[in-house]
Residue, then its C-alpha position, 0 to 999 in steps of 0.5 A: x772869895x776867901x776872907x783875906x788877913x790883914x797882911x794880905x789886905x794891906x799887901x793888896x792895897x799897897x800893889x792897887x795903890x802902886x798900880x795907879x802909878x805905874x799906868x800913869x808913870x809909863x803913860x799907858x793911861x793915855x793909851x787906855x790902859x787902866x789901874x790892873x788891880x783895882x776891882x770896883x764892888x757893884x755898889x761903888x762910887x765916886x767924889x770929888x770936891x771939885x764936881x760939886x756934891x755930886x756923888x757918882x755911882x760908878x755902875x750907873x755912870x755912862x763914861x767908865x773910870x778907864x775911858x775918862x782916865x783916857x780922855x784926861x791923860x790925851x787931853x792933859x797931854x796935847x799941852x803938856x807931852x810929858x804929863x805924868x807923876x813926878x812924885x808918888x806915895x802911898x799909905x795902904x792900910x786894912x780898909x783901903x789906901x791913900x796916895x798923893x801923887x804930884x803930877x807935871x808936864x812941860x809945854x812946848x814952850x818949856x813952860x812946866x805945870x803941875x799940881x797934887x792928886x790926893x787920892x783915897x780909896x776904901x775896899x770891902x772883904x773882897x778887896x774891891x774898891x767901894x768909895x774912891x776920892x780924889x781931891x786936888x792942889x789949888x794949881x789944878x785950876x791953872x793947870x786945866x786952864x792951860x791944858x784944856x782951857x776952863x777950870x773949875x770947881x764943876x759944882x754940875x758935877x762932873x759931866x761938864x768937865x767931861x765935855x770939856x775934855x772932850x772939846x780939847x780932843x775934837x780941837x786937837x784933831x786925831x792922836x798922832 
């Protein structure tokens, strides 16, 4: 792959970062759909805070990031239909990306939920993603306890809440 200059590098990370929104903000997530422009290196893994300390090798890990997006989205949106961003910005720069993203839903009840996403990706040469964080507002943890009924942190890392998500799907039977 040619070396990229650094127009380019940054024109890429602003369409990976904006790629992320829009599968969420058309609601193609809940669908399967992924982030298009995001190529993850072989070597790429992932953290959050909020799964302990653990530290994810994405090649290695056994639910992909395009299945457990799926799982997220359809379980967030058994609560909250309408889940998805209400606000988006990205900050691209030659070694990656950053996004803060502020994603709501309302209950059938009209009760409306939310929390921030903060997102902060580094790329190599090639423009694929080697180290991807996410990091969340303190209103996830009420938010999760709506959607699907237990918070964290997952200090286990991130298969219980996994499990999790999947307890919410089975209870709620099939997608409609």
């Amino acid at each position: 792959m040619t070396t990229m200059n650094l127009e380019e590098r940054i024109a890429l990370h602003r369409r990976m970062a904006e790629g992320y929104h829009a599968a969420y903000a058309h609601r193609a997530v809940k669908d399967g759909a992924t982030y298009a422009t995001w190529e993850f290196a072989h070597d790429a893994v992932y953290w959050s805070p909020y799964f302990g300390n653990e530290l994810i090798k994405l090649s290695e890990h056994p639910v992909s990031v395009a299945a457990s997006a799926t799982m997220e989205a359809r379980a967030y949106s058994i609560t909250f239909p309408d889940w998805g961003p209400a606000e988006f910005t990205c900050w691209p720069s030659d070694n990656g990306f950053a996004m803060k993203t502020r994603f709501e839903g309302h209950a059938k009840d009209g009760t409306t939920m939310g929390f921030f996403s903060y997102g902060f990706a580094e790329t190599n040469d090639q423009g694929q993603i080697t180290r991807w964080e996410t990091h969340v507002s303190a209103e996830y943890s009420a938010f999760l306890d709506a959607a699907i009924g237990v918070h964290g942190p997952f200090l286990q890392g991130a298969d219980p809440y996994l499990q999790a998500l999947a307890r919410a799907l089975k209870k709620a039977g099939p997608p409609a």
